[in-house]
N, C-alpha and C positions, 0 to 999 in steps of 0.2 A: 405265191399267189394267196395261200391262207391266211399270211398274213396282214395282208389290203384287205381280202373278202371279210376277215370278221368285223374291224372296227366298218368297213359302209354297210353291213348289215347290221351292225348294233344301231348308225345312225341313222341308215334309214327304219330300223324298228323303234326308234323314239320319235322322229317324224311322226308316224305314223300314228303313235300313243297320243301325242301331241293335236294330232286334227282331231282326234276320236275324243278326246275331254272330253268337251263340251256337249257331246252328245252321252257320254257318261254321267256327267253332273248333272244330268237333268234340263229339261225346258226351260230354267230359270237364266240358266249357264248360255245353252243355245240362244236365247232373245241376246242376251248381253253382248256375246261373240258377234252374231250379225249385226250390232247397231256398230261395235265398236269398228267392223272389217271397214263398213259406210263409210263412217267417218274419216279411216283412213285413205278409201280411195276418193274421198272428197277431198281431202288436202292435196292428195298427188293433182288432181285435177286443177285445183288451186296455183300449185308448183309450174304445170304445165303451161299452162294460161300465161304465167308471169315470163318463165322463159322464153317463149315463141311471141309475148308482146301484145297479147291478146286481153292481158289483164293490166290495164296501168298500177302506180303504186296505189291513189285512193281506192281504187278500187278494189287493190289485193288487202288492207288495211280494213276496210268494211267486210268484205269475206270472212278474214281471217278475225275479226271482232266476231262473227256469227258464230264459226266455230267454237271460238272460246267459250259462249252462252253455252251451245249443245253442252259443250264437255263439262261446263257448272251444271247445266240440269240434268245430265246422267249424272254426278254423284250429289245433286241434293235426291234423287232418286234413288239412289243406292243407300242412303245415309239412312233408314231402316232396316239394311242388309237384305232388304227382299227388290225384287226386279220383277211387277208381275203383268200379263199381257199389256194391260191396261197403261201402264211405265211405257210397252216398249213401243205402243200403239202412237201415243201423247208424243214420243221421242221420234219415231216415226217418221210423224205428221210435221214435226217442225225440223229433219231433217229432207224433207221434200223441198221445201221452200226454199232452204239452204241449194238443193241441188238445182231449182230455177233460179236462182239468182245467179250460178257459177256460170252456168248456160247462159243466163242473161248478159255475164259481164263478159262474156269470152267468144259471143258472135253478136256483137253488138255496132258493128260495120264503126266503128270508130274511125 
């Protein structure tokens, strides 16, 4: 048994290092983490839509072009190496849109 307990103890203590980063790095870290967690459960949602048929192709095509923007304007935002409220507020606000449009194309009684 010591021999299983150590490595899922090692791995679950780097998990755990792992979520804790970003809150070690500092609030700059923390805004980044939360825009990028979005965007990823925005795609899943994207994913979901397409599989269950909820999102045609144009329409997973225009989605999937929005996201692309998101993810050029986090790093023309990053490309001063600073991420600051104001970046994540801006990033935000045009990932909201993004999350009505998913909404929109995925109960849209087609």
């Amino acid at each position: 048994m010591t021999d299983l307990a150590t490595p899922r103890r090692l791995a679950l203590a780097m998990l755990a290092l792992l979520a804790a980063t970003p809150a070690l790095a500092g609030p700059q870290a923390a805004r980044l983490a939360r825009v990028d967690a979005r965007q990823a459960r925005q795609d899943v949602r994207i994913d979901a839509g397409i599989a269950n048929g909820s999102i045609n192709r144009r329409e997973a095509a225009r989605l999937d072009a929005q996201q692309a923007r998101l993810d050029r304007t986090e790093s023309r935002l990053l490309a001063d190496g600073r991420f600051s409220r104001a970046d994540a507020v801006r990033l935000d606000r045009r990932q909201d849109a993004a999350s009505r449009n998913i909404a929109r194309s995925r109960y849209n009684r087609r």
